[in-house]
C-alpha positions as CSV (number, residue, x, y, z in Angstrom):
1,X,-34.8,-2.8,-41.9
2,X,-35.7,-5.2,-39.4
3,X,-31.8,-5.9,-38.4
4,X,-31.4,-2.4,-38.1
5,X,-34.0,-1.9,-35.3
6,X,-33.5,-5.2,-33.7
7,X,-29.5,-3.8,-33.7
8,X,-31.0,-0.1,-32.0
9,X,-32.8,-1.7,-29.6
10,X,-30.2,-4.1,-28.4
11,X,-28.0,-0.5,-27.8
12,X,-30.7,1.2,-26.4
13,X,-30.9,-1.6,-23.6
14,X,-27.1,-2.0,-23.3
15,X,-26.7,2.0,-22.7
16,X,-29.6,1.4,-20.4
17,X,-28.2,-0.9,-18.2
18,X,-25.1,0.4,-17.9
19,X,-24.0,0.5,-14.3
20,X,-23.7,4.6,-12.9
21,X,-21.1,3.5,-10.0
22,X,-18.2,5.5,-10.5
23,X,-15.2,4.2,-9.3
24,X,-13.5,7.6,-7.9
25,X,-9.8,7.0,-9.0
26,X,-8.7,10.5,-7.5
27,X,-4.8,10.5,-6.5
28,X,-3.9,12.7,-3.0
29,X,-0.4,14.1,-5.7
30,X,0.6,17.0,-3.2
31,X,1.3,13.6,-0.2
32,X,2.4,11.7,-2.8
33,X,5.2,14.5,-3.7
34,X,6.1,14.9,-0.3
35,X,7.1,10.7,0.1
36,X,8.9,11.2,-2.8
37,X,12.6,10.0,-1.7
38,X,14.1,6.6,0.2
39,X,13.0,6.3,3.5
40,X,14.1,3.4,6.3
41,X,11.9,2.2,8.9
42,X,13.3,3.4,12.2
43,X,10.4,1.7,14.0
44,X,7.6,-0.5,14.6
45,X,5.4,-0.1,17.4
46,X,2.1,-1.5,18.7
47,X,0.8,-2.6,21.9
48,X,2.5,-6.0,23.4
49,X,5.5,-5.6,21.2
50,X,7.7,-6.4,23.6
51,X,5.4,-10.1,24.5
52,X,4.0,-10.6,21.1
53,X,5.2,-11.4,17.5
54,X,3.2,-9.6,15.1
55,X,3.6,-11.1,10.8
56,X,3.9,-7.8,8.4
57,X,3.1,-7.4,4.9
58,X,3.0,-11.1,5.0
59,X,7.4,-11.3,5.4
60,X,7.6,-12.1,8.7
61,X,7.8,-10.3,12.1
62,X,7.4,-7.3,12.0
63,X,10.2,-6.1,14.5
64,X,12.4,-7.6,11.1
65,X,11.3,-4.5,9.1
66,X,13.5,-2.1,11.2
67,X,16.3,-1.1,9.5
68,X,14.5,-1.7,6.1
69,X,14.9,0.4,2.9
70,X,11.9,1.8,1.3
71,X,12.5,4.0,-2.4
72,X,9.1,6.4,-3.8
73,X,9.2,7.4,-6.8
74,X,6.1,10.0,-7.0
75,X,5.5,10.5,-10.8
76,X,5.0,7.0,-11.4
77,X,4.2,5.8,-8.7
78,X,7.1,2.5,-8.2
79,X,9.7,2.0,-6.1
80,X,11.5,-0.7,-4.1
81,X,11.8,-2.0,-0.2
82,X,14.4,-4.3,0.9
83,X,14.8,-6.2,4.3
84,X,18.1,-6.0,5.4
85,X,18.1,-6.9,9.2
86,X,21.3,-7.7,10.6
87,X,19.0,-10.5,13.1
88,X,19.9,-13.8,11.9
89,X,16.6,-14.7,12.1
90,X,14.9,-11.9,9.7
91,X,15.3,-13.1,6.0
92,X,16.5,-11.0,3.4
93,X,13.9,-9.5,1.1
94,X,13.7,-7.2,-1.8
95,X,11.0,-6.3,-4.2
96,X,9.7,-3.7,-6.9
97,X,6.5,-2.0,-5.4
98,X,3.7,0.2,-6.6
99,X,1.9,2.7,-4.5
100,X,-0.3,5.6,-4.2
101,X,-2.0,8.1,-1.9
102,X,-5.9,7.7,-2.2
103,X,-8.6,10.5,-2.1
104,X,-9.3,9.5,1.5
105,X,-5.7,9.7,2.6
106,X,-4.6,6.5,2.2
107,X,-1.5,4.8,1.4
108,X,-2.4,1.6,-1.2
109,X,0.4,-0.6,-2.2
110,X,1.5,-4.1,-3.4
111,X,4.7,-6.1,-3.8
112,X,5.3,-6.3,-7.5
113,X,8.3,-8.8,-7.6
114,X,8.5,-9.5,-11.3
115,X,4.8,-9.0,-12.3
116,X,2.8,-6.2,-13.2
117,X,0.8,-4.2,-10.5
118,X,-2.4,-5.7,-11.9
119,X,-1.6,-8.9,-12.0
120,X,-0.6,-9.0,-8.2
121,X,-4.0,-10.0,-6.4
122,X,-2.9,-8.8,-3.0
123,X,-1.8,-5.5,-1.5
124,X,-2.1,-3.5,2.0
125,X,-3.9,-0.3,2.8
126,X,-2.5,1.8,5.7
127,X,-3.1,5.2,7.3
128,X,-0.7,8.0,7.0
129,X,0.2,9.9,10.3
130,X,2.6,12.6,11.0
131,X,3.8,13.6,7.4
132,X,6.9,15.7,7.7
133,X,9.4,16.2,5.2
134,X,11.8,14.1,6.9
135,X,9.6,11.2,8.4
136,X,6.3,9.9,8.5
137,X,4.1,7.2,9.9
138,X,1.9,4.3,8.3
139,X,-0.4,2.6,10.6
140,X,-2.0,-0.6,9.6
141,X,-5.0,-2.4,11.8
142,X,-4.1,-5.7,13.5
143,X,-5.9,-8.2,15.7
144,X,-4.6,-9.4,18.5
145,X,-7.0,-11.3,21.3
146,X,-9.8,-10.5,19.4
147,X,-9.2,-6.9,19.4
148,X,-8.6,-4.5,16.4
149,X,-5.4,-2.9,17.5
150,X,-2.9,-0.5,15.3
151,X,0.5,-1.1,14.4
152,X,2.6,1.7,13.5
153,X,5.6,1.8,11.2
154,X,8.1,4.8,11.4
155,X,10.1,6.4,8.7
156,X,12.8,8.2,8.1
157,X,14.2,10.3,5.1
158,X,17.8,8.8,4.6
């Protein structure tokens, strides 16, 4: 008897404690449907580009992702990019992604190579502009001088 309520109040004080945070894990589908497709980066543009070299996604300069392939696949949420710059000094890159459209309108993803999504630690978070059915824009905050600046990569249906 005295195991058993020793055992009821140990649940009573876990249910208690338990956190009420909710992470909201909503999904933005109807954007997500609309990236759906393979896409190539026609563009990258922020201010300076033509005096300053800017590091993207952690590859290399940025100005190296033109001309880059970039595959959605909306229902689960995978796909692929490959770097594929004819500048002999942009390196060649491919990888498996994952991605999604958050609540708040924002596109989340993360360079898988050969690991699972949540194994890989880091990712990138970037606005979505000018959604189209043929092109759209991610825009992704940089420093430069000390100053929060946006960098803005534009894509193309192929």
């Amino acid at each position: 008897m005295k195991k058993t309520v020793c055992i009821l109040l140990f649940l009573t004080a876990m249910i208690g404690c338990k956190s009420t945070a909710v992470v909201n894990t909503k999904l933005d589908n109807k954007t997500e449907r609309m990236l759906k497709g393979n896409f190539t980066i026609t563009a990258v543009n922020f201010p300076g580009s033509d005096f300053l070299k800017v590091t993207s996604f952690n590859l290399g300069d940025s100005q190296c992702l033109v001309g880059s392939n970039w595959s959605f696949i909306s229902n689960n949420n995978k796909g692929e990019m490959k770097l594929n710059n004819p500048d002999t000094s942009c390196k060649e890159y491919n990888s498996p992604i994952t991605w999604y459209v958050n609540k708040d309108g924002k596109f989340v993803f993360k360079f898988t190579n050969d690991y699972k999504a949540k194994e890989v630690l880091n990712g990138f978070i970037l606005d979505i502009n000018n959604l189209t059915e043929t092109s759209f824009d991610l825009v992704d905050e940089i420093n430069v001088g000390g100053q929060t600046k946006n960098i803005t990569y534009t894509f193309q249906r192929n």
